[in-house]
N, C-alpha and C positions, 0 to 999 in steps of 0.2 A: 657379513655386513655389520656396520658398528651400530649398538641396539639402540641409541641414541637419533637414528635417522630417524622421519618424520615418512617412513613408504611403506612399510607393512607391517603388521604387527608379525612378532615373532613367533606366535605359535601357527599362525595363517588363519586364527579366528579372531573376528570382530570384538574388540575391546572396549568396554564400555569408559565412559570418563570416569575417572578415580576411583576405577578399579588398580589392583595392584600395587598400591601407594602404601609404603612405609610407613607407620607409622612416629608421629613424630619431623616429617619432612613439613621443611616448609613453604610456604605458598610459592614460591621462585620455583621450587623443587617437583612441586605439582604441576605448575603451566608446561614446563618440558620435559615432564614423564614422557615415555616413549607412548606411554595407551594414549594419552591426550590429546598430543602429537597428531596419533595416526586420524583421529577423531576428527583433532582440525582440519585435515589434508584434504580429508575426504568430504567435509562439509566444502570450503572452498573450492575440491572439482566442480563438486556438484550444482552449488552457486554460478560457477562458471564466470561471466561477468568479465570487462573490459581490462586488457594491461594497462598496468602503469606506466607513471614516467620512466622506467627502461625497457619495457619495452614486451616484457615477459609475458606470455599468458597461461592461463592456467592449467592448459596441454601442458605444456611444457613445465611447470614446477616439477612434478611427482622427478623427473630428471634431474633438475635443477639441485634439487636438497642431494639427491644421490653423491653429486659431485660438490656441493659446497657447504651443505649443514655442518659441517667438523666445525668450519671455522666462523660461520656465522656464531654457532653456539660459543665456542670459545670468544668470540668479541663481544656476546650478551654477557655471559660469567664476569669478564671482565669488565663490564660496564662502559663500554668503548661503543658498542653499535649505536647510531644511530639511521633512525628513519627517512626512508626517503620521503621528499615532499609528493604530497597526494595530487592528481591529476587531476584541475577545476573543468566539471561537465555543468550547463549550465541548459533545464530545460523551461519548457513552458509551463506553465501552471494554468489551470480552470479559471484562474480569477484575473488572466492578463498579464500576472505577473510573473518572474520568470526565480527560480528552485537553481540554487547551488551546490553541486553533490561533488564530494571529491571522491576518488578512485584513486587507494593506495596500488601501492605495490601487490603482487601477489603472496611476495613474499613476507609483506608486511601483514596483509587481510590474515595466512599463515599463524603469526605471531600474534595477532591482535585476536584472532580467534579461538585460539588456545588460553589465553588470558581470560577471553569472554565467558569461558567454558567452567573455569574454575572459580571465577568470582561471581560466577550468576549463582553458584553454588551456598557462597556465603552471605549475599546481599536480597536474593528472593525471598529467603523466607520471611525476610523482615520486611517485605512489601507490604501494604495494607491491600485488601483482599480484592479492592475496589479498581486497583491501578490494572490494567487490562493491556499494554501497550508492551509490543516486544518480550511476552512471557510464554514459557512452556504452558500450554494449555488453556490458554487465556485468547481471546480474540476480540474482533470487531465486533464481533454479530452477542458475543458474549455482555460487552457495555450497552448496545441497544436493547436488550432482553433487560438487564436489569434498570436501565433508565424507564423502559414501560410500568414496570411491575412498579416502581417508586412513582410515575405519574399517577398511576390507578390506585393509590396507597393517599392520594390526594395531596402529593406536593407540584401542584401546578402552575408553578412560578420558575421559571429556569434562571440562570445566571451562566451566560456564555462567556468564559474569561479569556481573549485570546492574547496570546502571545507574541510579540512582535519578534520576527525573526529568532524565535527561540535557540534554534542548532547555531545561529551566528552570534549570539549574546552569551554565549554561554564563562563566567568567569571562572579563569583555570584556576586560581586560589580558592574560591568556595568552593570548585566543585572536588579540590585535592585533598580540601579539608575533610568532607564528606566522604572520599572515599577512605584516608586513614584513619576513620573512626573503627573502621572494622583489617585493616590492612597495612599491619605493621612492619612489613617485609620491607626494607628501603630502595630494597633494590627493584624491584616490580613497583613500588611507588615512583622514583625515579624515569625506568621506561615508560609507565604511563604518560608522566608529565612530557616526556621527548615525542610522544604520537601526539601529542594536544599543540607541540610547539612546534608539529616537523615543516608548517610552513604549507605555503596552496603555488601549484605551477602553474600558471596563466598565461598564455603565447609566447610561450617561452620562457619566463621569468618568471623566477622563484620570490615568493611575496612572504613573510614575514606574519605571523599573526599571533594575538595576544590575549582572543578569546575566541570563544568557539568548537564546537565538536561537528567535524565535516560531515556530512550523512555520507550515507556510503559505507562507512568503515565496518567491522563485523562491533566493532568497542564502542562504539556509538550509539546504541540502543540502550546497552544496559547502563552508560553514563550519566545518558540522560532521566532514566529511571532514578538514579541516584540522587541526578540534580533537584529534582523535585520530591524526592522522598520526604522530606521538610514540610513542604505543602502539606504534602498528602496526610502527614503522621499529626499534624495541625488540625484538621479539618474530620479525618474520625476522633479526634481526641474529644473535640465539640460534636460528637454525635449527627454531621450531617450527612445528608442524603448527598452523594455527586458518583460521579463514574472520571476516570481521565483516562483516554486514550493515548499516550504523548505526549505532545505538548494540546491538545483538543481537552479542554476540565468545561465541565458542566456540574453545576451545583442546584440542587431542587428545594428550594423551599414554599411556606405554605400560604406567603403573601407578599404582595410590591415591597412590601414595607423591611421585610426579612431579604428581601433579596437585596434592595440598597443597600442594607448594613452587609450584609457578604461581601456582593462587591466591593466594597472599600473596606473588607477589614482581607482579601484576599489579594487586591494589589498592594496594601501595605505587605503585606508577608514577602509577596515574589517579589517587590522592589527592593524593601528595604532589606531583608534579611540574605533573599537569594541571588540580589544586583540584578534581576532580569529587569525587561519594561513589557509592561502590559499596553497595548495596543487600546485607547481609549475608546477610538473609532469604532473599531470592531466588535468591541467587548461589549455586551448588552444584556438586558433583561428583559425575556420577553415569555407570554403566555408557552403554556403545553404544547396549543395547537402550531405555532408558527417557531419552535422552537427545531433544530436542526442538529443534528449529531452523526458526523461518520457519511454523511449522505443520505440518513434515512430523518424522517420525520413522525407524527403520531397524529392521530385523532380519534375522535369520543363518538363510541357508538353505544346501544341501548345493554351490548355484552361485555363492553370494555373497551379499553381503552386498545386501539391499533396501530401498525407501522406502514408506513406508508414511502414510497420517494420520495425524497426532496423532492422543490422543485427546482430548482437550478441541477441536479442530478437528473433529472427530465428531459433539461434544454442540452447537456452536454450527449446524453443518449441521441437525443436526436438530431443533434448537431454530426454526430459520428455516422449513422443512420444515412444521414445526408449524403456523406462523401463516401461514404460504401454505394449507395447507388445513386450516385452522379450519374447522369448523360452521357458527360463529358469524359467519365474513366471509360478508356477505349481495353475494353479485358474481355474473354469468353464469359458468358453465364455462369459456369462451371466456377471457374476462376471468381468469381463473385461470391457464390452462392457459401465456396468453402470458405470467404477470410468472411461473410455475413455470419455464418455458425460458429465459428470461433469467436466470434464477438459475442454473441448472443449468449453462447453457455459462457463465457467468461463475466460478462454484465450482468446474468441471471444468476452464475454462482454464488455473486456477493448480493446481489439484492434479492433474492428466495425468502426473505423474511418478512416483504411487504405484503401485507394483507388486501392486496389489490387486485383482482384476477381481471374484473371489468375494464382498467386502464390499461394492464397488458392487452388486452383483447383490443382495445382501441387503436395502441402502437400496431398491432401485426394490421390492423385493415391499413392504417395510414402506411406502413411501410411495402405491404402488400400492393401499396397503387402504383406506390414509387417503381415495384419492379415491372408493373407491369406498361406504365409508360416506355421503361428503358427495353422492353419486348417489342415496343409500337413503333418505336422509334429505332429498331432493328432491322424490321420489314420494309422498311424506306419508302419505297413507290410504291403507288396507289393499289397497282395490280397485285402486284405482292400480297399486300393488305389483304386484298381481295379475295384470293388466293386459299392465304393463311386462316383467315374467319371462315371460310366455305370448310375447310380441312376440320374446321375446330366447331362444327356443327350450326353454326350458321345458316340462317335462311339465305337462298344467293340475293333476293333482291335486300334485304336489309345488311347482309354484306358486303353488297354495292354501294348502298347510301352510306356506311359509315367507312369504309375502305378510301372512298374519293372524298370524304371530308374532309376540311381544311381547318374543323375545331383543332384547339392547342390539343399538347403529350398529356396533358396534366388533367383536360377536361373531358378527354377519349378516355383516360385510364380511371375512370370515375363512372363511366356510361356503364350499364347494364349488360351492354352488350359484348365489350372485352371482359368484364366480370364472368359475365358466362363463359365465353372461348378460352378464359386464362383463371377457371377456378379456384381456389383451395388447395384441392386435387391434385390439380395440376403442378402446383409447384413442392406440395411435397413428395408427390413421383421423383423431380430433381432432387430432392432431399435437402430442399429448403427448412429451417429449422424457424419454428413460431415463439414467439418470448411466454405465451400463455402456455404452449405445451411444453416449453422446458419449465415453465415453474410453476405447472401441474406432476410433472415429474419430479423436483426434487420435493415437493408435500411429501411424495410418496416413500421417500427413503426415507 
């Protein structure tokens, strides 16, 4: 097999990135090492994720490079390949409005993640400590931890800077300039610029574009880390308090008055230096308490300062909550109970941070009624009813009286009486999963 393919490493053990690298090789020579290679292949199975405009998915690459890496590689060498146009998916957003994500090729994600791989190398370190977004070891939960400990340190003045369409503003001159500060290779400068210009596929037609880094791409995180490294290197330079997630920067200072002068001396920077625009609308200054980061929020107790849900991350829970047990979805309980618990540890995975055990506790009663109207509303006829509450230890005659009521789903599933017949207990025998006891559980780890 030519050592060159991108499908197994040659010894048959796992090869870490930039291991076995010559000394002296240069950066072109690193992204298509064979170890890098395999590195990429396997992060992109594993990513998994939608074909592109031809068609390929990512079953099907590890085959794909078998039979045609020779000559792909040979058309990079020579500076001939170019990118296909990335595949425009376009979804909803929380806030109404609708997320444009391109989906390259596989064999592009391939190439762009091999790149990613080796320049995350040369570009990280020189992050500032604060930027949290798209880094080995770095998280979400990791900027709300530090935005607490900086509220409680008494800078209780946020400065929320948002960014208008950031991933679609983005200009490929400054951001090309920024990258050959550290990336003198012309030829991997070059490719980069061919994935920023390979254009977006929209119902068919190939569209043309002149700024922007598509989400989606594996090279589009750490670009955009780049793009804003200016920011970032500006703002500790001045010794302030912020965290940036992304494109999400929050700046903590220790009065209104400090916070004005931020604001306007940080859209001067992202406009005029970086060509972005800052979203005026959006961008605000507002106390500790009503300030917002990532979905979690903060408030002051007599220990300290806490994290809390949003509240519009509240409404979207229970909006979801809602159409999990709808009425109206015609599914087995079973069938319910499993996509309600996949939701639940998946919502409680990311918000385990908030310091709020009493408000979960409040979701599971409200969400608790909900299932138990959609049990009420199962039993159908009266006798049924009647039936079912006698089974579920009911007295017959007050199984009578609520069994032939003709109260709504909504005001039975609140009565004391289904309460009893349809306990706690009861539904986690079904192995219903509570938001309190999964995130009394992860305390525990």
């Amino acid at each position: 097999m030519n050592p060159e393919v991108p499908v197994s490493a040659r010894s048959g053990v796992s090869v870490g990135v930039g291991e076995g690298l010559r000394d002296g090789q240069d950066l072109w020579e690193q992204v298509f090492a064979p170890a890098n290679l395999v590195v990429a292949l396997e992060r992109v199975e594993r990513n998994r994720g939608a074909a592109g405009v031809d068609g390929v998915s990512t079953q099907e690459l590890r085959d794909w490079c078998r039979q045609h890496w020779a000559d792909t590689r040979a058309a990079l060498d020579a500076g001939t390949y170019c990118p296909l146009p990335v595949r425009q998916v376009v979804i909803p957003k929380p806030d109404g409005g609708q997320r444009k994500l391109g989906v390259p090729t596989v064999l592009d994600r391939l190439i762009q993640q091999a790149i990613a791989q080796v320049l995350t190398r040369v570009f990280d370190p020189g992050f500032v400590p604060v930027s949290y977004g798209f880094r080995s070891g770095k998280s979400a939960h990791d900027a709300v931890k530090v935005a607490r400990l900086v509220i409680e340190q008494g800078y209780r003045w946020v400065v929320e800077v948002d960014l208008d369409a950031f991933f679609d503003r983005v200009n490929h001159d400054v951001l090309m300039a920024r990258v050959a500060r550290k990336v003198k290779d012309k030829r991997l400068l070059k490719l980069i610029r061919r994935y920023l210009e390979a254009g977006i596929m929209a119902d068919g037609v190939r569209q043309p574009v002149n700024e922007g880094t598509p989400q989606g791409s594996p090279l589009s995180p750490l670009l955009s880390n780049i793009m804003l490294d200016d920011f970032d290197q500006e703002l500790w330079a001045r010794r302030h308090r912020f965290v940036r997630y992304a494109d999400d920067i929050r700046v903590f200072v220790k009065s209104q008055r400090a916070a004005e002068r931020v604001l306007a001396q940080s859209t001067a920077l992202l406009e005029q230096r970086l060509k972005l625009k800052v979203n005026r609308t959006k961008s605000s200054i507002v106390p500790a308490t009503t300030a917002v980061l990532l979905g979690f929020g903060f408030y002051f107790t007599a220990s300290g300062v806490k994290i809390r849900v949003a509240p519009k991350a509240w409404q979207r829970a229970k909006a979801r909550i809602r159409v999990l047990t709808s009425r109206k979805w015609s599914v087995s309980m079973q069938v319910r109970i499993t996509r309600l618990n996949q939701y639940i540890r998946g919502w409680m995975g990311y918000f385990r941070l908030a310091d709020t055990p009493r408000k979960f506790r409040d979701l599971d009663e409200w969400f608790r009624r909900r299932m138990r109207q959609i049990r009420w509303k199962e039993w159908k006829r009266s006798r049924t009813r009647v039936a079912n509450l006698r089974a579920r230890g009911i007295q017959a005659n007050v199984a009578w009286q609520w069994g032939m009521s003709s109260r709504g789903y909504w005001r039975i599933a609140g009565s004391p009486i289904l309460t009893r017949a349809l306990p706690n207990l009861y539904w986690e025998e079904l192995g219903l999963l509570y938001f309190h006891r999964a995130w009394t559980r992860f305390q525990a780890t």
